[in-house]
C-alpha positions as CSV (number, residue, x, y, z in Angstrom):
1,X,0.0,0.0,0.0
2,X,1.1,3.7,-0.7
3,X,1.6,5.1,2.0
4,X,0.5,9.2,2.6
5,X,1.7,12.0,4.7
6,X,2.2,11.5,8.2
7,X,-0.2,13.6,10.5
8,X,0.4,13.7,14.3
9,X,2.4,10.2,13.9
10,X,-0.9,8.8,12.1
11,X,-0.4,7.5,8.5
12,X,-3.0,8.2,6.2
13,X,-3.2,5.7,2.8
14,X,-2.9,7.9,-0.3
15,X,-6.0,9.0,-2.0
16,X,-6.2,9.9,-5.5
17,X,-8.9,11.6,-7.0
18,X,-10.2,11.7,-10.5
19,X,-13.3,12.2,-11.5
20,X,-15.3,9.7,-13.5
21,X,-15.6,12.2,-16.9
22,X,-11.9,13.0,-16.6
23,X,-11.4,9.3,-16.6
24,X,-13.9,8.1,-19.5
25,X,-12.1,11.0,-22.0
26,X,-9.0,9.7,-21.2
27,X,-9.6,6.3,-21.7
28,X,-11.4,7.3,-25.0
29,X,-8.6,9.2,-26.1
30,X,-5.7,6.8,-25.9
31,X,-6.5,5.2,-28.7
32,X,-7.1,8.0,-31.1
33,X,-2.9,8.9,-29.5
34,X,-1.9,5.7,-30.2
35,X,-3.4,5.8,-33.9
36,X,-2.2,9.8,-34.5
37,X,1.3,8.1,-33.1
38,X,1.6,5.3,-35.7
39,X,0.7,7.0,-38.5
40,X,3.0,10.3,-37.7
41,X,6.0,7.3,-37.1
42,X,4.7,5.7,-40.2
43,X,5.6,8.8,-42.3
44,X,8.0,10.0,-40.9
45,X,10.3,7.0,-41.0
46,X,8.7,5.0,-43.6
47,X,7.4,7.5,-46.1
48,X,7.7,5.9,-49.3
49,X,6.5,2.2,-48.2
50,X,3.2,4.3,-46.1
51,X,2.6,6.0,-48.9
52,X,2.9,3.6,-52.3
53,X,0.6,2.1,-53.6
54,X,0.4,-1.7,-55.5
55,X,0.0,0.3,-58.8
56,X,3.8,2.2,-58.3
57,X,5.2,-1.4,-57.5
58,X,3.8,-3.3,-60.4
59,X,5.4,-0.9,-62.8
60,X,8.4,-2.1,-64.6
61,X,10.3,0.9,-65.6
Protein backbone atom coordinates (compact mmCIF):
# COMPACT_ATOMS: atom_id res chain seq x y z
CA UNK A 1 0.00 0.00 0.00
CA UNK A 2 1.07 3.67 -0.70
CA UNK A 3 1.58 5.07 2.02
CA UNK A 4 0.46 9.22 2.63
CA UNK A 5 1.72 12.03 4.70
CA UNK A 6 2.23 11.50 8.24
CA UNK A 7 -0.18 13.59 10.49
CA UNK A 8 0.45 13.66 14.32
CA UNK A 9 2.43 10.23 13.89
CA UNK A 10 -0.88 8.77 12.05
CA UNK A 11 -0.44 7.52 8.51
CA UNK A 12 -2.97 8.24 6.15
CA UNK A 13 -3.21 5.72 2.79
CA UNK A 14 -2.95 7.90 -0.25
CA UNK A 15 -6.00 8.99 -1.98
CA UNK A 16 -6.20 9.93 -5.47
CA UNK A 17 -8.90 11.57 -7.01
CA UNK A 18 -10.18 11.75 -10.48
CA UNK A 19 -13.30 12.22 -11.48
CA UNK A 20 -15.34 9.70 -13.49
CA UNK A 21 -15.59 12.19 -16.91
CA UNK A 22 -11.86 12.96 -16.62
CA UNK A 23 -11.45 9.27 -16.63
CA UNK A 24 -13.89 8.05 -19.54
CA UNK A 25 -12.06 10.99 -21.98
CA UNK A 26 -9.01 9.68 -21.20
CA UNK A 27 -9.58 6.33 -21.73
CA UNK A 28 -11.44 7.33 -25.04
CA UNK A 29 -8.59 9.23 -26.10
CA UNK A 30 -5.70 6.82 -25.94
CA UNK A 31 -6.55 5.20 -28.75
CA UNK A 32 -7.06 8.01 -31.10
CA UNK A 33 -2.89 8.93 -29.48
CA UNK A 34 -1.87 5.71 -30.22
CA UNK A 35 -3.44 5.81 -33.88
CA UNK A 36 -2.19 9.80 -34.54
CA UNK A 37 1.33 8.12 -33.11
CA UNK A 38 1.61 5.30 -35.73
CA UNK A 39 0.70 6.97 -38.49
CA UNK A 40 2.96 10.33 -37.65
CA UNK A 41 5.98 7.33 -37.08
CA UNK A 42 4.72 5.67 -40.21
CA UNK A 43 5.56 8.77 -42.32
CA UNK A 44 8.02 10.04 -40.90
CA UNK A 45 10.30 7.05 -41.00
CA UNK A 46 8.74 5.00 -43.58
CA UNK A 47 7.41 7.48 -46.06
CA UNK A 48 7.72 5.92 -49.29
CA UNK A 49 6.54 2.25 -48.18
CA UNK A 50 3.20 4.28 -46.07
CA UNK A 51 2.58 6.01 -48.92
CA UNK A 52 2.87 3.62 -52.32
CA UNK A 53 0.58 2.14 -53.63
CA UNK A 54 0.44 -1.66 -55.50
CA UNK A 55 0.04 0.34 -58.80
CA UNK A 56 3.79 2.16 -58.34
CA UNK A 57 5.24 -1.37 -57.53
CA UNK A 58 3.83 -3.29 -60.35
CA UNK A 59 5.38 -0.94 -62.83
CA UNK A 60 8.41 -2.07 -64.59
CA UNK A 61 10.33 0.86 -65.56
Amino acid sequence: MIQGSNILGYERPLVIRISFTTCIVVTVCLPLLGLITCVSISSLFHFEDATGTHCDRARVY
